[in-house]
VMD Tcl script that builds the backbone (N, CA, C; Angstrom):
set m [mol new atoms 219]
animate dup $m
set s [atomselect $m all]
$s set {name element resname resid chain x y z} {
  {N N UNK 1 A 102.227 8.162 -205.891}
  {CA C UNK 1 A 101.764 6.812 -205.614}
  {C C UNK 1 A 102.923 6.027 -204.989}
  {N N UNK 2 A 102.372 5.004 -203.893}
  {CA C UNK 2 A 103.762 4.299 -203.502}
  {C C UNK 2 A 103.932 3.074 -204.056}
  {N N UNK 3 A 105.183 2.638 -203.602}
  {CA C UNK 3 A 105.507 1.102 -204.185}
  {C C UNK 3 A 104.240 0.088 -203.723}
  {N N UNK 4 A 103.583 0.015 -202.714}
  {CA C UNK 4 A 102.739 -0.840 -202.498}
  {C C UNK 4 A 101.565 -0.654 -203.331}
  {N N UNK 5 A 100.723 0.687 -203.507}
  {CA C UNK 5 A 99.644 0.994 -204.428}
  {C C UNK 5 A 100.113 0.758 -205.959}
  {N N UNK 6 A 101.341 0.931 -206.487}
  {CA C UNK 6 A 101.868 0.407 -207.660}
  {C C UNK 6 A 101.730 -0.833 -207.991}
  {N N UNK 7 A 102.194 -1.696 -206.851}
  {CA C UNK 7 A 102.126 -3.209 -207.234}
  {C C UNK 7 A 100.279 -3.487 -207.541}
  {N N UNK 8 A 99.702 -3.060 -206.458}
  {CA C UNK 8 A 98.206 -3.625 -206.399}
  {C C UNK 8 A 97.416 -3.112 -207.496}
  {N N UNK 9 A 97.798 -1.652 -208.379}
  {CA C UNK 9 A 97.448 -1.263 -209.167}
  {C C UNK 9 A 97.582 -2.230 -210.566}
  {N N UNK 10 A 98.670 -2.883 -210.457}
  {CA C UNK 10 A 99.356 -3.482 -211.462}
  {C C UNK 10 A 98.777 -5.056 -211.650}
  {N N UNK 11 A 98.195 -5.787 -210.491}
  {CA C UNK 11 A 97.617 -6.533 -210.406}
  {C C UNK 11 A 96.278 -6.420 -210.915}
  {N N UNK 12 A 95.671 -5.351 -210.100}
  {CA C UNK 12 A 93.699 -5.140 -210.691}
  {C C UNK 12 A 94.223 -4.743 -212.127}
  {N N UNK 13 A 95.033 -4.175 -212.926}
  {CA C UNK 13 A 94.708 -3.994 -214.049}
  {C C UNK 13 A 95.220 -5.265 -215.264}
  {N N UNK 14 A 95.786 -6.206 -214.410}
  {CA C UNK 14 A 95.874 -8.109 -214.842}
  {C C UNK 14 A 94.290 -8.624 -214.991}
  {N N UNK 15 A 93.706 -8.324 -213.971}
  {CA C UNK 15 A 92.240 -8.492 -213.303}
  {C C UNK 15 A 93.122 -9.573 -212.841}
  {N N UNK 16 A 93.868 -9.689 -211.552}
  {CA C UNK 16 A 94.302 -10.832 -211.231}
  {C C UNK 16 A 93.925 -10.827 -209.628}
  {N N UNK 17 A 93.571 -11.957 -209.028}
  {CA C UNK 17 A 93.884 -12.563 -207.604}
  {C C UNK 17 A 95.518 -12.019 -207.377}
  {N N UNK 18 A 94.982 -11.720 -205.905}
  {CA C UNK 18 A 96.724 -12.041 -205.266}
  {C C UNK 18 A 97.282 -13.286 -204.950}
  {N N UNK 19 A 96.698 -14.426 -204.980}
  {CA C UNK 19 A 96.858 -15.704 -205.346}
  {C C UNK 19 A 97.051 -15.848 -206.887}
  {N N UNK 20 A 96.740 -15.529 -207.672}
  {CA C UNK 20 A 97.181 -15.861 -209.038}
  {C C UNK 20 A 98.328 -14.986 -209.565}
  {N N UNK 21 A 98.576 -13.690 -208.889}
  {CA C UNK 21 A 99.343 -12.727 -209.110}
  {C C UNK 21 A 101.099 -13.627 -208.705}
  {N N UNK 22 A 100.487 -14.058 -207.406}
  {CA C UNK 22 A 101.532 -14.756 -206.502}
  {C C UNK 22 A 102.099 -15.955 -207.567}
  {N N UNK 23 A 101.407 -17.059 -208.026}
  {CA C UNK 23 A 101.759 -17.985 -209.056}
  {C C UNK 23 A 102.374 -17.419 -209.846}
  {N N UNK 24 A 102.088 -15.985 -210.405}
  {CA C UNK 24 A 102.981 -16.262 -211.763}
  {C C UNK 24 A 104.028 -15.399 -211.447}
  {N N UNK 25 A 104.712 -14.990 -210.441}
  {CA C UNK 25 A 105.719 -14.354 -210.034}
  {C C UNK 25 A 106.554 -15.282 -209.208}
  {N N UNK 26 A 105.718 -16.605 -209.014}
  {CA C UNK 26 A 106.757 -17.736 -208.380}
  {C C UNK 26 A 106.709 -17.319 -206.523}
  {N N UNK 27 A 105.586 -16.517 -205.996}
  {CA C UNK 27 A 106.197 -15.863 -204.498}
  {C C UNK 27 A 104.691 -16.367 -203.955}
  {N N UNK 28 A 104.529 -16.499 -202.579}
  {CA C UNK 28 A 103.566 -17.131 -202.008}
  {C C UNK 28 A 102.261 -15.789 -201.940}
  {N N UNK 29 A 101.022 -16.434 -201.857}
  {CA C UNK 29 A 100.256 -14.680 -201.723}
  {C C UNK 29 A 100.667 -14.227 -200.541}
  {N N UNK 30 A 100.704 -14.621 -199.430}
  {CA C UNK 30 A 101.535 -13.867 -198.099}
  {C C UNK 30 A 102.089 -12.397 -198.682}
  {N N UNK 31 A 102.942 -12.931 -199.446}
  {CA C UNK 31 A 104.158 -11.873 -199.674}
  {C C UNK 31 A 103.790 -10.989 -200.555}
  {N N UNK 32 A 102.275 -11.008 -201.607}
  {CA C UNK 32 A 101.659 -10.211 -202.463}
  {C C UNK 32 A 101.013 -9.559 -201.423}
  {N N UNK 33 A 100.730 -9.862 -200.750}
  {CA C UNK 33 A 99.686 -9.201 -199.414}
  {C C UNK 33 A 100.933 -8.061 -198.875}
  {N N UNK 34 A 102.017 -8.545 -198.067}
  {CA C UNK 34 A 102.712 -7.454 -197.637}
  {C C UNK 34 A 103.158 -6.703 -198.123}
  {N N UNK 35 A 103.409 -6.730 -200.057}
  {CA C UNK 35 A 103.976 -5.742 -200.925}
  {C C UNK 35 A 102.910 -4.823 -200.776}
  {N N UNK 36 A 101.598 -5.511 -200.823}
  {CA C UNK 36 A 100.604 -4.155 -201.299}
  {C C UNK 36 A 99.958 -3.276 -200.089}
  {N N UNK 37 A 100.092 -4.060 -198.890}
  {CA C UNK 37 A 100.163 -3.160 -197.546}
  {C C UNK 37 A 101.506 -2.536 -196.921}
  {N N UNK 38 A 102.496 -2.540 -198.034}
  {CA C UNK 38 A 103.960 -1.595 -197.802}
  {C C UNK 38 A 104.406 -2.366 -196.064}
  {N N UNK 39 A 104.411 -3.418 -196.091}
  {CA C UNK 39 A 105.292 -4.237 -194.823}
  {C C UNK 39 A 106.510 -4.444 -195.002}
  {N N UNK 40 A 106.462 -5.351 -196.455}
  {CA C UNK 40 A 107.999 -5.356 -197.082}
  {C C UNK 40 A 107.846 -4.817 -198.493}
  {N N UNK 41 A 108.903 -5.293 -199.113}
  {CA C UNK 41 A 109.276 -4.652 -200.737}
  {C C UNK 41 A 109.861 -5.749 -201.720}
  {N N UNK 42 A 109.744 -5.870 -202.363}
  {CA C UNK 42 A 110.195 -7.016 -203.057}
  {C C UNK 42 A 111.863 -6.832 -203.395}
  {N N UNK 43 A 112.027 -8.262 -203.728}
  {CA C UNK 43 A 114.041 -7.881 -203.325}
  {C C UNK 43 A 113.951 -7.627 -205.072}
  {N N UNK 44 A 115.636 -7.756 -205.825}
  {CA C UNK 44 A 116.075 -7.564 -206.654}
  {C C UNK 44 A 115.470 -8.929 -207.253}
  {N N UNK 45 A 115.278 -10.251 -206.955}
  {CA C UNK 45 A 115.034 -11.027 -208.024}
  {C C UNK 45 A 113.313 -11.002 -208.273}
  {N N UNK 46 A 112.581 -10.470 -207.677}
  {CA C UNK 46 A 111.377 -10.698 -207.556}
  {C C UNK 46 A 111.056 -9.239 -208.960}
  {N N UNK 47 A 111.533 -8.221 -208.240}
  {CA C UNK 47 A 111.638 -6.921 -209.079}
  {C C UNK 47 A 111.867 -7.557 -211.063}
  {N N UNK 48 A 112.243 -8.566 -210.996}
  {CA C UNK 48 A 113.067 -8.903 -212.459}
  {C C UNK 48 A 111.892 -9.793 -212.650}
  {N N UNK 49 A 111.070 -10.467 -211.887}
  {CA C UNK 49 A 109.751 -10.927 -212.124}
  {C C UNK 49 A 109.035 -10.511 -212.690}
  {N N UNK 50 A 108.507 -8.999 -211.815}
  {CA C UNK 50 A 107.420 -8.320 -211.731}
  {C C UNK 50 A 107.651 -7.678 -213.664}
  {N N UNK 51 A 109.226 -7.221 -213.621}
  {CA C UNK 51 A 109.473 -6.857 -214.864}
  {C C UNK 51 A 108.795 -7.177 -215.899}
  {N N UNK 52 A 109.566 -8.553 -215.814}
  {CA C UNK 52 A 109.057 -10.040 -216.887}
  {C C UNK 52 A 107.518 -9.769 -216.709}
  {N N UNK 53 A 106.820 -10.381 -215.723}
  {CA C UNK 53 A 105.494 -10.404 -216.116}
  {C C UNK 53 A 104.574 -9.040 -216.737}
  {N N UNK 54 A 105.237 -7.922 -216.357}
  {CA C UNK 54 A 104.756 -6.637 -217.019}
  {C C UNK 54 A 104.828 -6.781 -218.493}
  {N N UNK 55 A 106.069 -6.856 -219.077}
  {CA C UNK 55 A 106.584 -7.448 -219.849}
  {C C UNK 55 A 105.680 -8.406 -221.030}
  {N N UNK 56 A 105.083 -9.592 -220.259}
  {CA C UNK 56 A 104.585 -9.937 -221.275}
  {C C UNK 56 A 103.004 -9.731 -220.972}
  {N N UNK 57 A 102.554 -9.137 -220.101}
  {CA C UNK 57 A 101.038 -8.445 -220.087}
  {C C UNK 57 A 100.949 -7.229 -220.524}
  {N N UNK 58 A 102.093 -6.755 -221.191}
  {CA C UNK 58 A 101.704 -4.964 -221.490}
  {C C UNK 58 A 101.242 -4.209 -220.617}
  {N N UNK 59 A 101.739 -4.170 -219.631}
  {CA C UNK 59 A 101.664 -3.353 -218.386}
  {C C UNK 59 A 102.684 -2.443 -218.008}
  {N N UNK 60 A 102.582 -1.133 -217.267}
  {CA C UNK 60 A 103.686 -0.536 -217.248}
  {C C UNK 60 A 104.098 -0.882 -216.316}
  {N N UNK 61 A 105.681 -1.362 -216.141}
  {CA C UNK 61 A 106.733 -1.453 -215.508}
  {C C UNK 61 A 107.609 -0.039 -214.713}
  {N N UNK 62 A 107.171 0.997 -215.251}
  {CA C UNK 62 A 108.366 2.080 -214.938}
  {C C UNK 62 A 107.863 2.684 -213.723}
  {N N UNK 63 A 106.823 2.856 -213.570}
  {CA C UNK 63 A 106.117 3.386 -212.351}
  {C C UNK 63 A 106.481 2.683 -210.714}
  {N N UNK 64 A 106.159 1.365 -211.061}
  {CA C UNK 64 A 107.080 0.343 -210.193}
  {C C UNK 64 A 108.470 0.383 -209.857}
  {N N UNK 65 A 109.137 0.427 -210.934}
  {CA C UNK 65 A 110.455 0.571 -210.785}
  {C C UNK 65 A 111.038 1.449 -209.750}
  {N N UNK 66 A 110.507 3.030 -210.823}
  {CA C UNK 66 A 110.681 4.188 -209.722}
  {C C UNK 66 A 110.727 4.240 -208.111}
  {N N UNK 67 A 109.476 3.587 -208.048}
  {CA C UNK 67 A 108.981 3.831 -206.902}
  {C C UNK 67 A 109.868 2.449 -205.810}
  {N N UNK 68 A 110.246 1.539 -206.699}
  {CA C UNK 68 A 111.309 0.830 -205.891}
  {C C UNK 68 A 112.612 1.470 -205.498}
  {N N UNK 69 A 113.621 2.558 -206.284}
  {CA C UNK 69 A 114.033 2.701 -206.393}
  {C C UNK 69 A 114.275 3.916 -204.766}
  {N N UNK 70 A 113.349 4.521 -205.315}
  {CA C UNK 70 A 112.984 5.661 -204.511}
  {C C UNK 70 A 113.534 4.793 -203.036}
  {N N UNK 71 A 112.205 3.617 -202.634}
  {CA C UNK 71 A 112.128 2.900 -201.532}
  {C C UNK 71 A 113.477 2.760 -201.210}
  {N N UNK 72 A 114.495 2.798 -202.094}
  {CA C UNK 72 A 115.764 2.007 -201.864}
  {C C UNK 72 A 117.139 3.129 -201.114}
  {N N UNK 73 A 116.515 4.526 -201.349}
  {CA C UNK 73 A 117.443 5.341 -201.400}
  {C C UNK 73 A 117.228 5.839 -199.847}
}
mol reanalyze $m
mol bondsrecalc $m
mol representation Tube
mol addrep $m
């Protein structure tokens, strides 16, 4: 799975809008839109977001991570 299907996965299982996804990560939906069509990638402070909000929705975080990581290498 890639970093973009990770993020969007991570959202439908919020049951969230990419507008509401966008609010609680503080980032405009624009930029939820290009994570999940792999245009861009989210930087290091956004990543500590996505964390956090996994975090307190009980969502897995590690799959994301990875797959940022990967993106990075």
């Amino acid at each position: 799975m890639s970093l973009s299907e990770s993020i969007k996965n991570m959202r439908m299982k919020a049951l969230l809008s990419q507008e509401e996804l966008a609010k609680a990560l503080g980032v405009s939906a624009g930029t939820i839109n290009r994570w999940e069509h792999g245009k861009t990638k989210p930087n290091i402070s956004a990543m500590k977001n996505i964390r956090a909000f996994c975090a307190q929705n009980d969502l897995p975080y590690e799959k994301i991570e990875s797959e940022w990581l990967k993106d990075k290498e």
